[in-house]
C-alpha positions in Angstrom: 0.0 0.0 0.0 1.8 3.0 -1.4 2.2 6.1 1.6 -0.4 9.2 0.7 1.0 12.5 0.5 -0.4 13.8 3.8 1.5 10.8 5.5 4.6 12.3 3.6 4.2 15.3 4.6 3.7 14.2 8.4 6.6 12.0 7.8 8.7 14.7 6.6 7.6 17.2 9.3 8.2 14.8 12.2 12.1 14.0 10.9 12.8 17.8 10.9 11.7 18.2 14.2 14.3 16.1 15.2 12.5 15.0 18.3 11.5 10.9 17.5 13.0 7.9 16.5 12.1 6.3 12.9 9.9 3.8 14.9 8.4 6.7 17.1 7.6 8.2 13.5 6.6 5.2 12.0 3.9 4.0 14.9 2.5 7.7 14.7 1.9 7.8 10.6 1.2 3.9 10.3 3.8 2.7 8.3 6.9 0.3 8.7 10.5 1.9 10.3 11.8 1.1 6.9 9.7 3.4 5.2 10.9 6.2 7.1 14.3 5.3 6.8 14.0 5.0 3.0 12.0 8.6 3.1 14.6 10.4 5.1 17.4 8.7 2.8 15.8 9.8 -0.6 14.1 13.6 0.9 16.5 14.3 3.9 19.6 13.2 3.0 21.4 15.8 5.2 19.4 15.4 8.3 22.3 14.2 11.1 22.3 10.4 12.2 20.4 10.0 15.8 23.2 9.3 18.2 22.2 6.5 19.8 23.4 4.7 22.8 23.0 5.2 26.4 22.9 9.1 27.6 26.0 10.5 28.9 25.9 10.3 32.7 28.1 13.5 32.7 26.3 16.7 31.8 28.2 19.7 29.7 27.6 21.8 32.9 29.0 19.0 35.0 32.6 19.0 33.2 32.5 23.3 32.9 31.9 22.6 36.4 34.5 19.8 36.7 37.0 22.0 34.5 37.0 25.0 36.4 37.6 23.0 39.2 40.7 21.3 37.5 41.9 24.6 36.7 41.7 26.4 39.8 43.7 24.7 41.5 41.0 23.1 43.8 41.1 19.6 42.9 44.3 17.6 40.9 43.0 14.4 40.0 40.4 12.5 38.4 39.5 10.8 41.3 39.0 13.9 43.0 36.9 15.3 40.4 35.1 12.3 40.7 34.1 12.4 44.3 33.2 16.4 44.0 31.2 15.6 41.0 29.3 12.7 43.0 28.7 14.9 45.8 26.9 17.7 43.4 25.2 15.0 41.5 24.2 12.6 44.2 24.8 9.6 41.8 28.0 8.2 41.8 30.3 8.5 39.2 33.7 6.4 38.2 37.4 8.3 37.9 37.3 6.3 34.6 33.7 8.5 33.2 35.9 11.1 34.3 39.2 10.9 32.7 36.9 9.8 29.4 34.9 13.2 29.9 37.9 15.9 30.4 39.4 13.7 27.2 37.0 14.1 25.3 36.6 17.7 26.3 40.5 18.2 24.8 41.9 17.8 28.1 44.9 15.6 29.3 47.1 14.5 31.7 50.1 15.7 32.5 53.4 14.6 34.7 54.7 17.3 36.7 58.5 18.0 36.3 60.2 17.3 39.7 62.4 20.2 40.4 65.9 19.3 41.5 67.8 19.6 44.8 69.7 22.7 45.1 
């Protein structure tokens, strides 16, 4: 059964919003997932790819947070940063989703020089 043009037009107003999933879209018009994937393909070829995957437990105000912190002095390590962030968020979060994040965000670690005996 060939998709009517209002359906199109509900399909092609629902992918710009950007706010559902192909089989969000698809249960709402009545057609298959693969119909909206084939539609977005052939009419909205530059629409960006949903990211997918499990939300990031770290918010971008959590590492501004978590950066400022770094560079001010107040905390040194990850693990640190780890157990301030926790105690802000009141979920627990791992040195490793740390380190990852401040990566990510285009920081690194760095040894500090020992300075020698005079």
């Amino acid at each position: 059964m060939p998709i009517t043009p209002a359906q199109l037009a509900q399909v092609h107003h629902l992918l710009d919003s950007r706010n559902h999933s192909h089989r969000e879209i698809a249960s709402i018009v009545g057609v298959h997932p693969s119909t909206i994937c084939r539609i977005q393909h052939r009419d909205r070829p530059l629409l960006p790819k949903h990211g997918g995957g499990r939300p990031a437990k770290l918010t971008e105000r959590d590492m501004r947070y978590g950066k400022r912190l770094i560079t001010s002095g107040k905390v040194d390590t990850a693990t640190q940063l780890a157990k301030e962030l926790s105690k802000t968020n009141k979920e627990s979060v791992s040195a490793a989703t740390v380190r990852r994040h401040l990566r990510k965000a285009g920081m690194r670690a760095v040894a500090v020089k020992k300075k020698q005996a005079a």
